[in-house]
N, C-alpha and C positions, 0 to 999 in steps of 0.2 A: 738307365743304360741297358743296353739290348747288349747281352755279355757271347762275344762270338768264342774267345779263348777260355773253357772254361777250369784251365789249370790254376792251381790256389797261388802258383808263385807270379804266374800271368794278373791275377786280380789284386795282388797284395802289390804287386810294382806299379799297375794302371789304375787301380782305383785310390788307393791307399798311399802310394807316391814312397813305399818303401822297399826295401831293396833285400832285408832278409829276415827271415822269422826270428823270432825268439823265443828262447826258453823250450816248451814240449807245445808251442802254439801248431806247428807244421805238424805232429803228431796228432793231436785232437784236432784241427782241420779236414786231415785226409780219412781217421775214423770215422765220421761224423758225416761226410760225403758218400762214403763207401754204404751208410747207413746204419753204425750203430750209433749204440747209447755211451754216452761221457756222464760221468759225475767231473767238476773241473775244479780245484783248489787251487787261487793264485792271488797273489796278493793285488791288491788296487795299485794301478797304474800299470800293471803286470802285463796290461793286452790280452783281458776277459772276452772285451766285444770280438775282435776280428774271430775267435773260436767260433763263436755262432755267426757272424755274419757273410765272411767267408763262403762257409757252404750253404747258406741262403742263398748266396749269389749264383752258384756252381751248380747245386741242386736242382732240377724243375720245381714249379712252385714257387711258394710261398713262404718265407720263413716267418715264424710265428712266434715273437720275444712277448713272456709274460713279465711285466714288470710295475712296482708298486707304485711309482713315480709319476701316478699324472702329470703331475708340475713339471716334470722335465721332459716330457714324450716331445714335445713340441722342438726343442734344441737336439731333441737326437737326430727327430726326424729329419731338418734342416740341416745337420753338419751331411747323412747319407747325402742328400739329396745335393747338396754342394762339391760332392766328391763323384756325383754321375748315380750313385745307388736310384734307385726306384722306391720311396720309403711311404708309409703311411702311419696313421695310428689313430685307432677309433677309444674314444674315453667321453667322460662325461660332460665335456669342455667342448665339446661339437656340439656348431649350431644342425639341426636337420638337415640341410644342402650340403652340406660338408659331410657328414655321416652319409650320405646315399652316396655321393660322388667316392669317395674309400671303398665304398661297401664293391660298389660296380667295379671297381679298378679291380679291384680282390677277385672278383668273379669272371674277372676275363683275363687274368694271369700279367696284370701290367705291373702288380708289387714283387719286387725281391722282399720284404721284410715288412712286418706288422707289428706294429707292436699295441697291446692291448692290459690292459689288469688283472692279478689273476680273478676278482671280484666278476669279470663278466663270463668265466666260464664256472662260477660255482652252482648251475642245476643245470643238470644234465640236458633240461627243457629246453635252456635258454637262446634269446631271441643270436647270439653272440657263437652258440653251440651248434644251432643249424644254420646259420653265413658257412660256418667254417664246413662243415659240411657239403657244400653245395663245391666249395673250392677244391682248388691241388693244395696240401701243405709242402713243403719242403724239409722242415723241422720244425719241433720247438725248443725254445731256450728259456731254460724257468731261470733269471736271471736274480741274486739275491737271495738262492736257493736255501739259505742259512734261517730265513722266515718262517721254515715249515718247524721248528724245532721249539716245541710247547718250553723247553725247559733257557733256553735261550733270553738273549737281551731283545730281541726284535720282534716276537716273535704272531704271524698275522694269521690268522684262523683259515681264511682263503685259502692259504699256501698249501692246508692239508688236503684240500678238494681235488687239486692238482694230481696226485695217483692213479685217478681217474683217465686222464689222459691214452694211460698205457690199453685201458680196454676200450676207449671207444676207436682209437688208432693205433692200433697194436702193431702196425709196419713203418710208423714215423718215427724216425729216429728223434732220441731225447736228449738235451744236454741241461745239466744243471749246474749255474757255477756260482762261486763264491767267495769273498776274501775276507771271511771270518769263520772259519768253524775250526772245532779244537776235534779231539778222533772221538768224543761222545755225539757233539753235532752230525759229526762226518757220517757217522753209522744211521743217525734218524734221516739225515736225508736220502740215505740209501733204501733205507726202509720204509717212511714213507710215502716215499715219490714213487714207488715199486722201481729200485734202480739196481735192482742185484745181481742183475745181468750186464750189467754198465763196465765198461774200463773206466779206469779211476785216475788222473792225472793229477799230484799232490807237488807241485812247485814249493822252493822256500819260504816263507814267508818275511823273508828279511826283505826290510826295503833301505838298504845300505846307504840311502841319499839323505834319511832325516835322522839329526841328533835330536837325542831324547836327553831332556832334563827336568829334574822334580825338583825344586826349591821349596824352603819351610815360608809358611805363609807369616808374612809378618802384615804391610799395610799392602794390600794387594791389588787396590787398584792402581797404587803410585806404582807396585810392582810392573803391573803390565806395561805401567804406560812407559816405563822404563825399557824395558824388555822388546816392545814394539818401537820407540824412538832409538835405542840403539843400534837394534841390529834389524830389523825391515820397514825403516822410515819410508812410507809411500807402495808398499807393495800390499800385495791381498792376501787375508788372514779371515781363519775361521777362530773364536771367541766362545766357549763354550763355558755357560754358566746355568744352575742346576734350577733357578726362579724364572719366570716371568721381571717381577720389578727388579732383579738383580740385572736380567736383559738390558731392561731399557736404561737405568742406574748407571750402567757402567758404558750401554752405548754413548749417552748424553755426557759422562764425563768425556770420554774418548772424542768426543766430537767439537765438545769445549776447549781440550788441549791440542784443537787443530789436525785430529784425522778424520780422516773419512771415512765415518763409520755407519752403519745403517742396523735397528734391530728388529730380529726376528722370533717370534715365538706364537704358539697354536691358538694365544687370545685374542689377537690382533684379528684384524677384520682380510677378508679372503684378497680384497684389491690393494692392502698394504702387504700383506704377505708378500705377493707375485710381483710389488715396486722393489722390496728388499732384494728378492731372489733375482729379480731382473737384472738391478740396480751391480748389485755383488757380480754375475755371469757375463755381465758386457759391459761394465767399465773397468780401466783398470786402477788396482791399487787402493779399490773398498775394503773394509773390514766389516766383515757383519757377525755383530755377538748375536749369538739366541740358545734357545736350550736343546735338547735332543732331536725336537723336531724339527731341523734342519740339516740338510747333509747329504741321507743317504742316496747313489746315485750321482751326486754331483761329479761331472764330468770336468769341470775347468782343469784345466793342468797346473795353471801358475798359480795355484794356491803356494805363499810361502811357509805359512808356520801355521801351525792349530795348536790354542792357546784354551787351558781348562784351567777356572777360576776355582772349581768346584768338582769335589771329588767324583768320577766316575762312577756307576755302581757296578762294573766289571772290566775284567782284563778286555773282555771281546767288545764291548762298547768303546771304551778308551782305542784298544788298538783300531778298529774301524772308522773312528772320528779321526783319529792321526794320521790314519791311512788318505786322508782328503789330504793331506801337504803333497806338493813332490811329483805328482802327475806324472810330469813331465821327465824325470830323470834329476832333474838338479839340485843342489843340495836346498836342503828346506829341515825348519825346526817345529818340535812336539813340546811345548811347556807346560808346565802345570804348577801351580800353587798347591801346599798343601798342609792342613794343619789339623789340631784337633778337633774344634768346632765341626771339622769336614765328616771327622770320623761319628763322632755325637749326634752329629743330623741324619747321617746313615743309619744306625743303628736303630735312630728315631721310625724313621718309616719304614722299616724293615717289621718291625714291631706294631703299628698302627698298621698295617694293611691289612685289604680285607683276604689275603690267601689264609690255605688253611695252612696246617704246623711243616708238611712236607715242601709247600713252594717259599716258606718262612727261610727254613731249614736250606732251600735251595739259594735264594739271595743272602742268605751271608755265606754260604759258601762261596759266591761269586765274589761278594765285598772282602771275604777273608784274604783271595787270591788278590783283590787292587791292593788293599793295603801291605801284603807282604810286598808288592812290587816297589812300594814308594819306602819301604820301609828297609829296601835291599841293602845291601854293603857291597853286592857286587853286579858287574855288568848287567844293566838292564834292559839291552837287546837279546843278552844270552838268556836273561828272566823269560820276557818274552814267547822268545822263539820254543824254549822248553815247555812252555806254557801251551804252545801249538800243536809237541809232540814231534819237536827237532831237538836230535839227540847230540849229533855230531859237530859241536861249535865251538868255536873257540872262547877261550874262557874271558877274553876284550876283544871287543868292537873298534875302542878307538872314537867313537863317536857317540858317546853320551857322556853325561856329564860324571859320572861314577870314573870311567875310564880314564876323560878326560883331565877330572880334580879330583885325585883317587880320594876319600871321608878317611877321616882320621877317626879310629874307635876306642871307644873308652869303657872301662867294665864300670857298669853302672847296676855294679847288684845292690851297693852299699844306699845309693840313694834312693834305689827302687824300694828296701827293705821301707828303709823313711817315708817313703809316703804312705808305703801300704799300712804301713804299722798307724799314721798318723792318720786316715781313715777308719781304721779300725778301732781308735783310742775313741774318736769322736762316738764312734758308734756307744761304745760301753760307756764311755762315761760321761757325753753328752746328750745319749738317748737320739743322736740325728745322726746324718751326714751330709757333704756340702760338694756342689760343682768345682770343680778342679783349683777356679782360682782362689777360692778362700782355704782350700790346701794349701797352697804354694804359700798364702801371704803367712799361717802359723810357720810352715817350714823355714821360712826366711826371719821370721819375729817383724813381721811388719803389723801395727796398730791400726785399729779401725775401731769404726762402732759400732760393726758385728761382732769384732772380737771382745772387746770388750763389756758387750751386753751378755753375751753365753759363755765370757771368760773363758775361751780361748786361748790365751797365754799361761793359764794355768796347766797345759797339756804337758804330758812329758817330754814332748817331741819339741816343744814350741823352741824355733831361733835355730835348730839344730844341723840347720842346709843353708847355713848364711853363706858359705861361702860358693853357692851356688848362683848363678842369675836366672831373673824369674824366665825370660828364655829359654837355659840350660830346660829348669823344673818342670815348663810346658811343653819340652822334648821330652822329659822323661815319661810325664804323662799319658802324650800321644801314645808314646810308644808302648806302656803298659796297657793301655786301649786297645792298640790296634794289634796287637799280641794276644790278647785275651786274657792276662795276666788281674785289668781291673774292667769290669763294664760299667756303662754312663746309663744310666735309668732314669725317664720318667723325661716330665716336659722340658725339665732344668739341666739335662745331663748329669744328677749327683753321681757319685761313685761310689760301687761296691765292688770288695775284692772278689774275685773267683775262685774255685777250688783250686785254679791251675796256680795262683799265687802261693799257695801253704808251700811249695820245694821253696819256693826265693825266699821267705821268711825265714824257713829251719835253714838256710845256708847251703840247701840240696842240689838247689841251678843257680847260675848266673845269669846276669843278664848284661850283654853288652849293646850300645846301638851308637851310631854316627854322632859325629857332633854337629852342632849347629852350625850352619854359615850363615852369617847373620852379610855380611859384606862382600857379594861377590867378585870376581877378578874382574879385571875390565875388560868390557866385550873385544869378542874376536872381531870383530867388524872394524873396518874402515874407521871410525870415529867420529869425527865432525865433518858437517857439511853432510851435502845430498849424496846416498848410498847408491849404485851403482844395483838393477836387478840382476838376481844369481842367471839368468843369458846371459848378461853383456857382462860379466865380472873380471871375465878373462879377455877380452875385447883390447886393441890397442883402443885408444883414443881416436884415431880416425875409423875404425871396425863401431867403433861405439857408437860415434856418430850419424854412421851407416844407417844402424839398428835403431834407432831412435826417429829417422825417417822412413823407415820402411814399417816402425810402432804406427808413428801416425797417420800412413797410407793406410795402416789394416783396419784403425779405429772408425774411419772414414769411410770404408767400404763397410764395414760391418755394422753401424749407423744408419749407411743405407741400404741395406738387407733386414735389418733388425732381427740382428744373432749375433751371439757373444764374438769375439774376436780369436780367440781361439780357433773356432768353426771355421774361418777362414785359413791363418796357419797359426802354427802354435808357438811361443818364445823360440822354441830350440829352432826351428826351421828357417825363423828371422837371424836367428844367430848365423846361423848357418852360412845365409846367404849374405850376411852382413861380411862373414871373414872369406869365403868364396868369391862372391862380387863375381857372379856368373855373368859373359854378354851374349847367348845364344839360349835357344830353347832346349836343344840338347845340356846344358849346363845349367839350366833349368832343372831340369828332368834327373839330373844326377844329384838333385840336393836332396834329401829324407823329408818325408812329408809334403813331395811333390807329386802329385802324377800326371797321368792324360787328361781328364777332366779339371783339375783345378792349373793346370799349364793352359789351358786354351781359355778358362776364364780367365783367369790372372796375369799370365803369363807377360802379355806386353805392357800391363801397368806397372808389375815389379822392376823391370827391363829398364824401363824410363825412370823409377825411384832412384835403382842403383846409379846407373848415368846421371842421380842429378838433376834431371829435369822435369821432374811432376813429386809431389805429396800426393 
């Protein structure tokens, strides 16, 4: 698109088909034109891109997005290019003819937007360093900015090369953004990116559309499958589990009990990879489990729920995979199982890694903060957001499950003391100690032929917690665990007390924690039969029917473009025009996520859907 108006609210209404900024978006647009530097904090879904792409457009030149994401440059550059943008992107997925034909476009100013790795500008030499040289930039946009941060969950070597930028084009405006850094991140990326010169635009990080719930892990695949048949039967879900075989394990269950699920993780060969991620971006209503390596960047909006089997090893990891729910605005959910075994394998590889004692030291400080999260009694958005360095909130959401089913607490110093003492008796007078479950069974006086080979029931403590269930007991467990009160050692998770336990024994602290729910209430959802997606939820019956034809109009075009369906319009704009039911182009034009360019592609096929007479 050869852009004649080059006002941001001009490009945001005709390219973009929306009608008003949000948030401090209008702010970091007009900075960033004008030609300074942005540092940008804002949550995922928040409307990161239009900051940089915007004054790309507006700009002379070229704007120049560094981003990690090969696998997805291809669906960015297509959704631009759908919407009239000018988009390119050179990476290591170009055949030759494709890379010279970019390269040329680049050097006669026919791109708004580039996007590239930050891997191809890491030597100053490089063949990637004098292209861009020879061109206009417009800006750059280090996208995923939270990369550069050694001390970080993500964090990619490249990213620190990036600093660099400022002296070889020390008049190109810089924007860096990201929807994970907490104010330790926030400061390295200022520092360095060399952004200290930067305005700093720091958005809430609340995303008020997904409830969050942590449940005690009992049989957890039944769980999920539960959790996904009740409340998002047929819609798209991200599955996060911490193995490879746990991937495929629970994809292959998921897929036996009749969903559509496809997995993903970094062993798999590069052409199954790109079928998953394919598969998940343009159909709808896949699930695809895999482990960490998948996610970051993903752009679909109608992700419904992102579901962790397997503990996180940090708040910024966890919040940024959750942050894939929701895209779109509508309501979507964040689950996770979680139990002690989660805790015991963390601290396992926390411990076997090859860091030395400070980055050791650094990951369970990260793990210390998951587990207090799961381990809350109270609102876990308000956890959260505090966590991010939002001070000002209130003290429920309303929409997590803490808020929602407030935990009923119980002082559990008295059973705490019982175990620890029952650890420590084994110690002195059985010369060993044992993983948590051969705890619980002396505590409860349950017989086996362990206990009766090391006699066991001869213990002072033995039978002494009967009137506890072995559930309560591996609540109490966890929670001495992930408290620091007892740690899990060695290949087996045994336990030994900590210093921090001698207060709980002399009677000096208490210790309180939730109780178990072993039986939760019955979902909010609809119930039986085919669930309704969160667009059409509010939909009359004839609106819904609408939407459902104008789904399979967009599945069809997008089929045949081969690009996700999204790229074409997105749930809420189907909605939109499902309860609208425009008959002109101008009524057209006034629905959100419409513009000039996809009105004159589209425009007369929607026209005919609505009327009823074309799919």
């Amino acid at each position: 698109m050869i852009v004649t108006d080059r006002n941001p609210r001009s490009i945001l209404a005709e390219v973009f088909g929306y009608s008003e900024f949000r948030g401090e978006q209008e702010a970091i647009i007009e900075h960033v034109i004008a030609g300074g530097d942005a540092v940008v904090l804002m949550p995922t879904g928040g409307g990161k891109s239009l900051c940089y792409q915007i004054p790309a457009i507006a700009r002379e030149g070229t704007g120049i997005v560094l981003s990690p994401l090969v696998a997805l440059m291809h669906d960015q550059v297509m959704a631009l290019r759908l919407a009239g943008v000018r988009a390119g992107a050179l990476n290591s997925s170009l055949a030759p003819k494709e890379r010279r034909e970019v390269e040329a476009a680049y050097l006669s100013g026919e791109l708004d937007v580039l996007y590239l790795a930050p891997e191809q500008l890491a030597s100053a030499g490089s063949r990637t360093v004098e292209l861009l040289k020879r061109g206009r930039i417009a800006l750059f946009a280090i996208d995923e900015a939270h990369c550069v941060s050694q001390w970080g969950h993500d964090f990619r070597p490249d990213y620190l090369k990036l600093g660099a930028l400022a002296e070889v084009w020390p008049d190109v405006p810089r924007i860096a953004l990201t929807a994970t850094a907490t104010p330790a991140t926030h400061r390295e990326i200022t520092e360095r990116l060399h952004l200290e010169s930067a305005r700093h635009f720091v958005s809430s990080f609340d995303r008020s559309n997904i409830s969050y719930s942590i449940v005690p892990k009992q049989n957890v695949r039944a769980q999920l499958l539960s959790f996904i048949r009740d409340e998002h039967q047929g819609e798209a879900g991200i599955v996060y589990a911490l193995s490879r075989k746990r991937v495929e394990q629970t994809a292959s269950a998921l897929r036996d009990a009749g969903i559509n699920a496809v997995a993903y993780h970094a062993g798999m060969a590069a052409e199954a990879r790109l079928e998953a991620q394919t598969r998940f971006l343009r159909e709808d209503g896949v699930v695809v489990v895999a482990t960490i390596a998948f996610g970051m960047g993903i752009d679909k909006p109608d992700v419904r729920f992102v579901a962790h089997i397997d503990l996180p090893k940090s708040v910024e990891g966890y919040y940024q995979e959750t942050g894939r729910a929701g895209r779109d605005g509508l309501p979507s959910a964040a689950w996770m199982a979680y139990g002690l075994a989660d805790v015991v394998q963390q601290r396992q590889f926390i411990e076997a890694s090859d860091g030395d004692q400070a980055a050791k030291a650094n990951q369970s400080r990260h793990l210390d903060h998951m587990l207090a999260l799961c381990e809350s009694v109270t609102c876990r958005r308000k956890y959260l957001l505090e966590y991010f360095g939002e001070r000002e909130i209130a003290d429920q959401c309303g929409n997590c499950d803490v808020c929602l089913e407030p935990p009923k607490l119980w002082d559990a110093t008295v059973p705490a003391q019982m175990l620890l003492s029952t650890v420590i008796r084994t110690q002195k007078e059985r010369g060993r100690t044992y993983a948590a479950g051969q705890h619980i069974d002396v505590l409860r006086g349950v017989q086996s032929d362990r206990v009766a080979q090391v006699r066991l029931d001869e213990l002072s403590t033995w039978n002494i917690g009967s009137e506890w269930s072995a559930t309560q007991w591996r609540g109490v467990v966890r929670h001495l665990v992930a408290t620091g009160l007892l740690e899990a050692r060695g290949e087996w998770g045994v336990l030994w007390p900590s210093e921090a336990a001698k207060p709980v024994l002399r009677g000096e602290a208490q210790v309180h924690m939730r109780e178990e729910v072993i039986a939760r209430k019955a979902s909010r959802s609809s119930g039986g039969g085919s669930k309704r997606s969160a667009a059409a939820a509010d939909l009359t019956p004839e609106q819904a029917e609408v939407f459902e034809r104008l789904r399979a109009w967009r599945a069809d075009e997008a089929k045949e473009q081969g690009v996700p369906g999204y790229v074409v319009f997105g749930d809420a704009t189907l909605a939109a025009l499902a309860v609208h039911q425009p008959t002109t182009d101008d009524g057209l034009l006034a629905i959100s996520g419409i513009g000039q360019v996809k009105l004159e592609r589209y425009g007369a096929a929607v026209l005919m859907v609505l009327a009823g007479r074309g799919e």
